[in-house]
VOGU-3710 file (C-alpha; in Angstrom, 3 decimals, decimal comma):
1> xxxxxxxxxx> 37,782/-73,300/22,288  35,304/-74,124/19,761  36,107/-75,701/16,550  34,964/-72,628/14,105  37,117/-70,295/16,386  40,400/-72,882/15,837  39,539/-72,901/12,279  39,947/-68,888/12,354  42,899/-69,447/14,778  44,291/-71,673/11,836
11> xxxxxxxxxx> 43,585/-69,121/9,335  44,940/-66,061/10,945  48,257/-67,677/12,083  48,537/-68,301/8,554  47,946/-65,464/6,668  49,442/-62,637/9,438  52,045/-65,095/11,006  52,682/-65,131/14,280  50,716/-66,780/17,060  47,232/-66,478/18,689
21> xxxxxxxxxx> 47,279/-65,865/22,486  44,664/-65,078/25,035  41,673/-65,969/22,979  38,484/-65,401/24,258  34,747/-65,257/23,921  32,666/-61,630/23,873  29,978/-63,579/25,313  27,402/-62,243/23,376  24,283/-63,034/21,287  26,771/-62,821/18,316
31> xxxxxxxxxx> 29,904/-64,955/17,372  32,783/-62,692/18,457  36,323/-62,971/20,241  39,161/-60,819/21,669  42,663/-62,271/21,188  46,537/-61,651/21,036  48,622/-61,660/18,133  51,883/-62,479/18,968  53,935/-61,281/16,370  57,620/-60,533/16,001
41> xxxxxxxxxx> 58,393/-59,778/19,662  55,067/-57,650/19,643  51,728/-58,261/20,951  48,977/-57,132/19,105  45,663/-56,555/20,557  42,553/-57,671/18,107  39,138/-58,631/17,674  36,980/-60,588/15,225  33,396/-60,400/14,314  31,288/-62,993/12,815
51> xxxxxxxxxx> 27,833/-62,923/11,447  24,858/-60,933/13,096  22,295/-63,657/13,635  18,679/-63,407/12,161  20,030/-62,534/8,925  21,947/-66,080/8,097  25,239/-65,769/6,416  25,413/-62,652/4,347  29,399/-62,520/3,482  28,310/-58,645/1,078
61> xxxxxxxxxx> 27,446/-57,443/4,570  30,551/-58,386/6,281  32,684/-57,175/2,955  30,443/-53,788/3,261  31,024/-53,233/7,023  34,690/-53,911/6,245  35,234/-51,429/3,159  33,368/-48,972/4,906  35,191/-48,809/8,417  38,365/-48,702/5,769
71> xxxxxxxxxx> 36,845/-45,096/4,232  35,864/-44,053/7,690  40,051/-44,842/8,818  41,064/-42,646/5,716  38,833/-40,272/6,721  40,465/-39,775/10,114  37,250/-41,111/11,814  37,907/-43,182/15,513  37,538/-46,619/14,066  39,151/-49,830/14,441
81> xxxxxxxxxx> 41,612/-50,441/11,813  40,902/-53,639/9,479  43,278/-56,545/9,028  41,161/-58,822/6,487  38,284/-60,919/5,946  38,815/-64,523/7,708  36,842/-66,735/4,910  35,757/-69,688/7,734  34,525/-68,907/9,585  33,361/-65,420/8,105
91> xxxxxxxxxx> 34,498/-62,625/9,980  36,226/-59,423/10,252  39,727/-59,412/12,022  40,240/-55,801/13,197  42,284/-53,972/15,474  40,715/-53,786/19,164  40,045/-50,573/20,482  39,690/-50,217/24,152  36,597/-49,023/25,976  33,670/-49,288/27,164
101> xxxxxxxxxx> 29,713/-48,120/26,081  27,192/-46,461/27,878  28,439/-42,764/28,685  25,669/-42,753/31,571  28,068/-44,563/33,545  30,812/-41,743/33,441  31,321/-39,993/36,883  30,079/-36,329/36,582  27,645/-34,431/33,669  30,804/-32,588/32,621
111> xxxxxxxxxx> 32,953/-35,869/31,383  29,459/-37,699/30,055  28,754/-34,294/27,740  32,292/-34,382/26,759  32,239/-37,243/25,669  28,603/-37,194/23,739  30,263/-34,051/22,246  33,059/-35,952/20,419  30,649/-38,549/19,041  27,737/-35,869/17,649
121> xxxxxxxxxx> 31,343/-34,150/15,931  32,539/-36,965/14,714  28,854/-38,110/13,527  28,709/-34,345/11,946  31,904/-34,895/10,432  31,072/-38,273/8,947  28,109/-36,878/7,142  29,935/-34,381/5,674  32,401/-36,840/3,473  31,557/-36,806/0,173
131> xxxxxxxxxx> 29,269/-39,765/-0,647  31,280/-40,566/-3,853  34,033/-41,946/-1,377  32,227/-44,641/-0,469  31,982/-45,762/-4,222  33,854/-49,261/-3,814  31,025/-50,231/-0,924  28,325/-50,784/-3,399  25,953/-48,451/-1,132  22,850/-47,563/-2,946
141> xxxxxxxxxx> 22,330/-43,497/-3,602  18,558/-42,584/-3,236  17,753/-40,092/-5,946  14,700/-38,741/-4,846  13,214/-37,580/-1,476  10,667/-40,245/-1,224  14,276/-42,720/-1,561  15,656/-41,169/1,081  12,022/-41,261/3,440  12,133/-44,744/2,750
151> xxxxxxxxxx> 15,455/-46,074/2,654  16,232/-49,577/3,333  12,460/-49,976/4,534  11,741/-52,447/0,570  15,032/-54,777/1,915  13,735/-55,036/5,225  9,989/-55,671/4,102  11,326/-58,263/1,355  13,040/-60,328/4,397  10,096/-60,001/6,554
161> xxxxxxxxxx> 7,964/-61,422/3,852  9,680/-64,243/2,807  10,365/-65,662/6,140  6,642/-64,218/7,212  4,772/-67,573/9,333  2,584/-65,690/11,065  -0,203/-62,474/10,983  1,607/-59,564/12,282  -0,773/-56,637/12,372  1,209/-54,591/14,129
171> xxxxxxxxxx> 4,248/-54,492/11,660  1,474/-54,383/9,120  0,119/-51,155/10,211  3,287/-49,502/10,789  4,658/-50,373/7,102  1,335/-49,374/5,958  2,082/-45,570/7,857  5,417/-45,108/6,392  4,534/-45,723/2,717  1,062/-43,272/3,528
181> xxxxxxxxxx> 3,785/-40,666/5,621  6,604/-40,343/3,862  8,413/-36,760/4,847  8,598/-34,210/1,505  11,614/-31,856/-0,074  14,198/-33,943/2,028  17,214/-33,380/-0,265  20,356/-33,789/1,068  22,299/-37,604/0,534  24,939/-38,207/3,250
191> xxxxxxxxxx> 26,840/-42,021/4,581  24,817/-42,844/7,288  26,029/-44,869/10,256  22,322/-45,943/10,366  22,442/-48,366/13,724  23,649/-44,760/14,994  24,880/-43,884/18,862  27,161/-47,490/18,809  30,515/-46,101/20,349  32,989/-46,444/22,966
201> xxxxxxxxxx> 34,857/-44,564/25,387  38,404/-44,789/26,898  38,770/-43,093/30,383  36,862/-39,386/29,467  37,651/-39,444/25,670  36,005/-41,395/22,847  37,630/-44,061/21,729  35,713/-45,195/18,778  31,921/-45,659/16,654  31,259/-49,147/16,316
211> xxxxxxxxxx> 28,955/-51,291/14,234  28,681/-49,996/10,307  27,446/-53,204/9,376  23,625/-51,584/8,333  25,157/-48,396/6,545  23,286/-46,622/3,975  23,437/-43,375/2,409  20,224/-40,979/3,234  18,781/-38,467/4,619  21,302/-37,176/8,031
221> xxxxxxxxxx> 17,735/-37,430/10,490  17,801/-41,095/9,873  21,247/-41,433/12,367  19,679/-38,763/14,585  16,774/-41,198/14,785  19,084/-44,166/15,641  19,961/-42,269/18,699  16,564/-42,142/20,049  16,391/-46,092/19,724  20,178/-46,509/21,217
231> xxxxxxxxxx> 18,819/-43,924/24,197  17,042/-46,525/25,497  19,528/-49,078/26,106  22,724/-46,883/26,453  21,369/-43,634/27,847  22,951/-40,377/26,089  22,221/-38,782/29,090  20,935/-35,463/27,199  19,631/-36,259/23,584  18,429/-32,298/23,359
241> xxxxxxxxxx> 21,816/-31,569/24,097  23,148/-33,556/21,029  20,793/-32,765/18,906  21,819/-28,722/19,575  25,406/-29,898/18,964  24,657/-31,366/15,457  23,138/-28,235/14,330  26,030/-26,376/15,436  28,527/-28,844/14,235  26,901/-29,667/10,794
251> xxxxxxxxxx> 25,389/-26,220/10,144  22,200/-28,470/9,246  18,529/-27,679/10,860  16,800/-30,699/12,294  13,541/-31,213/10,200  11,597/-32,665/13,526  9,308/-34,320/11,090  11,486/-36,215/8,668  13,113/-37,016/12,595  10,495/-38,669/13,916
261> xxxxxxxxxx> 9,430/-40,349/10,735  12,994/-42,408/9,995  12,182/-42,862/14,061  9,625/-44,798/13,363  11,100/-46,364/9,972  14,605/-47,212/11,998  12,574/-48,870/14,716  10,550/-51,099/13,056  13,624/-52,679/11,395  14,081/-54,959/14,501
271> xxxxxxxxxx> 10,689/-56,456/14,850  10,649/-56,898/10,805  14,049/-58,667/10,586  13,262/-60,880/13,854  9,523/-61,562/13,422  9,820/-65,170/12,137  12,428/-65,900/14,469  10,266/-64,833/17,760  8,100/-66,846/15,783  9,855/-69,994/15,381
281> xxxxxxxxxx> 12,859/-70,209/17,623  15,744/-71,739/16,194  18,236/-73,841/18,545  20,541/-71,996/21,332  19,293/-68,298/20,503  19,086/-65,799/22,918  15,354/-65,425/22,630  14,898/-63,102/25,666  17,145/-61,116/24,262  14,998/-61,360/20,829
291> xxxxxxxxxx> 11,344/-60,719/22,574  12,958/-57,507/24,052  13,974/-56,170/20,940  10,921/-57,576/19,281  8,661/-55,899/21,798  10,345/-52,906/22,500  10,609/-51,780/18,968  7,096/-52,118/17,904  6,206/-50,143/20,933  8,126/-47,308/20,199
301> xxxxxxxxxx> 7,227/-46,564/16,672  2,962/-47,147/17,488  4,171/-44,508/20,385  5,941/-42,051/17,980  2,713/-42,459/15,382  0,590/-41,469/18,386  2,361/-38,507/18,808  1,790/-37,320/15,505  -1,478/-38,848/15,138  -2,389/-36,746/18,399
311> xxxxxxxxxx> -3,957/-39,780/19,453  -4,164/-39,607/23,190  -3,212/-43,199/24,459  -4,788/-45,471/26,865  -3,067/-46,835/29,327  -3,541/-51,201/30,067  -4,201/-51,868/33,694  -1,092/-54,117/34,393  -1,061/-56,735/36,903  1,113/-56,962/39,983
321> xxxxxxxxxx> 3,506/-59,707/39,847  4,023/-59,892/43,589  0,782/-60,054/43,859  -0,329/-62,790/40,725  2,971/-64,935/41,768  1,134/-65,539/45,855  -1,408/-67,072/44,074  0,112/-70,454/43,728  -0,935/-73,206/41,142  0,609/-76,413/41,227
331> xxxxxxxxxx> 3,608/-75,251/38,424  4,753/-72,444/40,307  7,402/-74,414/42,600  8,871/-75,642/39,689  9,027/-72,676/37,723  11,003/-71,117/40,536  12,700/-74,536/41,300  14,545/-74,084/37,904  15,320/-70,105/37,874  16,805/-70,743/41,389
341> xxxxxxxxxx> 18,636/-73,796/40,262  19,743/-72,092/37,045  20,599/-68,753/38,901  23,417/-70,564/41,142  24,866/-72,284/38,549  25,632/-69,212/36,584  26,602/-67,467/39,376  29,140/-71,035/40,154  30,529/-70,895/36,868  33,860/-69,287/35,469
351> xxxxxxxxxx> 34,265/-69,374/31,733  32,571/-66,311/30,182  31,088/-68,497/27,528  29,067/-70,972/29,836  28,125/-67,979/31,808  26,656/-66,363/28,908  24,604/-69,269/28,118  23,889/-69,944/31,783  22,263/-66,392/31,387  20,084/-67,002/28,577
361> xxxxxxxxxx> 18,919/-69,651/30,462  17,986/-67,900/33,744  16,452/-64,918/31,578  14,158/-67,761/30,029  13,775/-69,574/33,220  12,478/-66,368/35,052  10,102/-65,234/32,241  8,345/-68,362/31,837  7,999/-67,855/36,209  6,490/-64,352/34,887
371> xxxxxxxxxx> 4,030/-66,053/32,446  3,085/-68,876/34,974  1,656/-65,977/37,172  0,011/-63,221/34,971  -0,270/-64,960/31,183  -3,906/-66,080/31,657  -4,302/-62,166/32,844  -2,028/-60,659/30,299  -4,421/-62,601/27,425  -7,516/-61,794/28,670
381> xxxxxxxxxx> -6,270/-58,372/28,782  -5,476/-58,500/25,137  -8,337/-60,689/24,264  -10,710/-58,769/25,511  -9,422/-55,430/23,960  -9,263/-56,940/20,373  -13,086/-58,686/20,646  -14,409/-54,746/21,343  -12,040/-53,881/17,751  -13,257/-56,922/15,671
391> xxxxxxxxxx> -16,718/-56,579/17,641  -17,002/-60,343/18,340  -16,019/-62,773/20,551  -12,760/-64,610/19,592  -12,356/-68,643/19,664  -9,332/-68,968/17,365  -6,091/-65,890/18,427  -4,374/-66,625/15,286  -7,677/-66,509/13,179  -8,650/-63,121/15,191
401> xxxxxxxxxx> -5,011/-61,927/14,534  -5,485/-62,670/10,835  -8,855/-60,304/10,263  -7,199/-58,143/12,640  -4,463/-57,488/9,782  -7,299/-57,682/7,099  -8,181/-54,637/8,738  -5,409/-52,845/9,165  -4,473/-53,481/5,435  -7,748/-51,871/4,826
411> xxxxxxxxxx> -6,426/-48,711/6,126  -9,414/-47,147/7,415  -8,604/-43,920/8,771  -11,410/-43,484/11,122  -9,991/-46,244/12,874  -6,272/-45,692/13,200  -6,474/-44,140/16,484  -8,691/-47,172/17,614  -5,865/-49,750/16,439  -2,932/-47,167/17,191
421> xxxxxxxxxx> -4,581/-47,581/21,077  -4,733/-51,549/20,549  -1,631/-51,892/19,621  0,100/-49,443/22,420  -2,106/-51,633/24,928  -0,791/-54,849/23,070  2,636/-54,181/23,785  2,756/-52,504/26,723  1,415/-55,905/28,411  3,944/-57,855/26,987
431> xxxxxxxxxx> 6,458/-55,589/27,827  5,607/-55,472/31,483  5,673/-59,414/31,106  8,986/-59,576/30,205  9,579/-56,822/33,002  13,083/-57,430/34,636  14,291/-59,958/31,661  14,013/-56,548/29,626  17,371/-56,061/31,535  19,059/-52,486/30,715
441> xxxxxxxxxx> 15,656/-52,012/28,298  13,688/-52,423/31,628  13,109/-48,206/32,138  12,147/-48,099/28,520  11,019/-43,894/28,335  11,004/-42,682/25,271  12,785/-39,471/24,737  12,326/-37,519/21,605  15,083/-34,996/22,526  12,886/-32,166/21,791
451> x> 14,162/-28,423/22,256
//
C-alpha cells in the first residue's frame, strides 16, 4: 500500500469511522482504489478518485465533479453517490457502483441496444434539467451561439500555450478551423456531460454514467460528439441508432453541422491538454497510453475537416512490419530481448499494481521494437511529404516544423486541402507505428453515425 493511499486510509477512518478493508489499486493511468468500509456490522462498498494527470493538481475540478454528480443524484440520474472530498491526498470518496464498460461485449444486439437505450434516455434526460440547478458548481453559461460553438476551446488553448515547447502545426491548424467555422443560430444551453458515452453496465441494465469531471453547459451536439470519440475505444455498437433515440427522447433535431463541428472541437482537447507532455515525458507516465490519445485525436478531427472540406484524402503507403522487422540491424535482438523479457514478467506477476506498470513497460518495450524496424521509413515518409509542402529540402525537422506552422497560421485557403492531406498522411504513419500498442484504439474507424 502506498503511503498517499494510507494517508487517505487515515483520513477516511477518521472522518466516516469504521475501518478500511480490501483496499486495492484500479490499476490505471490515474490514482484510483476500490475498498471496504467496514462500518457498524456493515460493509460498505466504495471507491476513490484522485487527480486526472496532465492537468497537475486542480482541487476546483475535483470540488466541480463532486457537486455536480451530487445534482445529477437529486436528479434521479444513475450515479455514484458522494461521501466527501479526502483533502490528502485529493480525491473523491464515492459509493462504488458495480459494472463493467464497453456494451460491445454484451451477448446478443437485443441486450447491447437495451442497454445504449437507457444511457441516450438518461443523457436526454440530463439535458433537460434546468441549467440554474447546477448554480453552486460555478459552471460557466455561454450567452451567445458563438459561446456555445466554442465552449471550453479558450481554457484548453490557454493550457496548451503555456506549457507549449514545441511547433505543433497540426493543433495549430485545427484551432485556427474552429475559430474560422464556428456553427450559427445554435441557441439552446443545456449541462453537458462533455467526456460523453463514460458508463457502466450491471448484467443487461445500466448501472451508471461516469466521469463529470470536464462538465460544461452548451450546446446538447457537443455530448453527441463525445460519443463519436468514446465509439472508438468502447464501441456503441450502433451510433445511428442512438442518435435516432435522442431525437425521440429529447424531442431535439440533430443539427449534423454544429455535430460534427464540437466533433472536431471535443477531439482536439486531448492532443491540446497532452501536447507538452508527449513532448517532454515526465517520470512513470503511461506514455503509450499518451501517444495513442495524442495521435488518435488529431487524426480524427483533420478527418472530420476533410469531410466537410470535401477534400478527398490520400492515403500514406505504410510499411509492413513483418516485413521491415526480417531486416535485422544489430539493435533488433535487443529490442525484442527486452519486450520478451518484460512480457514474462508481467505475465509472472500477481499484484494488479506491478502488473499495471509491468504493462506500460511492455507497451513501451514493443513500440520502440516497432520504431527500430520502420522509423527511418516512417520519417522519410513524412519528410519527404512536407519538403513537396514547404518546396525545399529539409536539414533541421523542428526548424521545418516551425515554418510549417508559420504557414498554417497564415491561413491560406488555397492550401488547406494541401495541409489537411499532410496532416491525415502525418498521422496515419504514426498511428500505424504505434499499431498493436494502440490496444482497444487499434481498429480506429471513424463513425459519424449518420442516418
Amino acid at each position: 500500500m502506498s503511503e498517499d493511499w494510507q494517508q487517505a486510509v487515515s483520513w477516511i477512518e477518521q472522518v466516516f469511522g469504521g475501518k478500511v478493508t480490501n483496499a486495492r489499486g484500479q490499476g490505471r493511468w490515474r490514482a484510483a482504489w476500490f475498498f471496504d468500509l467496514e462500518q457498524d456490522g456493515q460493509t460498505l462498498q466504495m471507491y476513490f478518485r484522485g487527480h486526472r494527470p496532465g492537468l497537475g493538481k486542480d482541487t476546483e475540478r475535483l470540488l466541480l465533479e463532486m457537486r455536480v454528480l451530487q445534482v445529477l443524484e437529486k436528479h434521479g440520474l444513475p450515479v455514484p453517490h458522494i461521501y466527501g472530498l479526502c483533502p490528502e491526498p485529493e480525491g473523491i470518496v464515492m459509493e462504488y457502483k458495480p459494472g463493467q464498460p464497453g456494451i460491445a461485449k454484451l451477448d446478443g444486439k437485443k441486450n447491447q441496444l437495451k442497454v445504449l437505450d437507457q444511457y441516450v434516455d438518461a443523457l436526454a434526460a440530463m439535458h433537460k434539467i434546468d441549467v440554474s440547478e447546477f448554480a453552486d458548481t460555478q459552471l460557466l453559461c455561454p450567452q451567445t451561439s458563438d459561446e456555445r460553438g466554442l465552449a471550453d476551446l479558450a481554457s484548453w488553448e490557454g493550457m496548451y500555450r503555456e506549457y507549449k515547447f514545441r511547433p505543433e502545426p497540426l493543433l495549430e491548424f485545427i484551432t485556427l478551423w474552429l475559430k474560422n467555422n464556428i456553427p450559427p443560430n445554435r441557441n439552446k444551453t443545456v449541462f453537458l456531460h462533455v467526456d460523453s458515452g463514460q458508463f457502466i453496465y450491471y448484467g443487461n441494465e445500466l448501472s451508471a454514467l461516469l466521469d463529470f469531471e470536464l462538465s460544461m453547459l452548451g450546446d446538447p451536439m457537443a455530448d453527441l460528439a463525445g460519443l463519436r470519440a468514446r465509439n472508438l475505444s468502447e464501441p456503441l455498437v450502433d451510433l445511428s441508432h442512438a442518435y435516432r433515440r435522442y431525437e425521440e427522447q429529447s424531442g431535439e433535431l440533430i443539427d449534423w453541422y454544429a455535430l460534427d463541428y464540437h466533433t472536431v472541437r471535443f477531439a482536439l482537447m486531448t492532443p491540446m491538454s497532452i501536447a507538452a507532455l508527449v513532448a517532454f515525458p515526465p517520470p512513470r507516465v503511461n506514455l503509450p497510453q499518451y501517444l495513442s490519445w495524442y495521435y488518435i485525436y488529431s487524426w480524427m478531427p483533420i478527418e472530420v475537416i476533410a469531410r466537410l472540406e470535401e477534400v478527398e484524402l490520400e492515403e500514406p503507403e505504410l510499411p509492413d512490419y513483418n516485413v521491415a522487422k526480417q531486416r535485422v540491424n544489430d539493435f533488433t535482438p535487443t529490442y525484442e530481448a527486452l519486450r520478451q523479457h518484460l512480457k514474462s514478467l508481467q505475465e509472472e506477476a500477481t499484484d494488479p499494481e506491478l502488473q499495471y506498470e509491468l504493462d506500460i513497460t511492455e507497451r513501451m518495450s514493443e513500440y520502440l521494437s516497432r520504431v527500430n524496424a520502420m522509423g527511418r521509413e516512417i520519417e522519410d515518409g513524412n519528410r519527404a511529404d512536407l519538403e513537396r509542402v514547404l518546396g525545399k529540402s529539409i536539414d533541421d525537422w523542428q526548424a521545418a516544423q516551425q515554418e510549417l506552422e508559420t504557414l498554417v497560421l497564415a491561413d491560406q485557403t488555397d492550401r488547406r486541402a494541401e495541409l489537411i492531406n499532410y496532416f491525415y498522411r502525418y498521422t496515419k504513419r504514426h498511428l500505424h507505428l504505434l499499431g498493436p500498442v494502440l490496444r482497444e484504439l487499434e481498429v480506429h474507424q471513424l463513425d459519424l453515425g449518420l442516418y
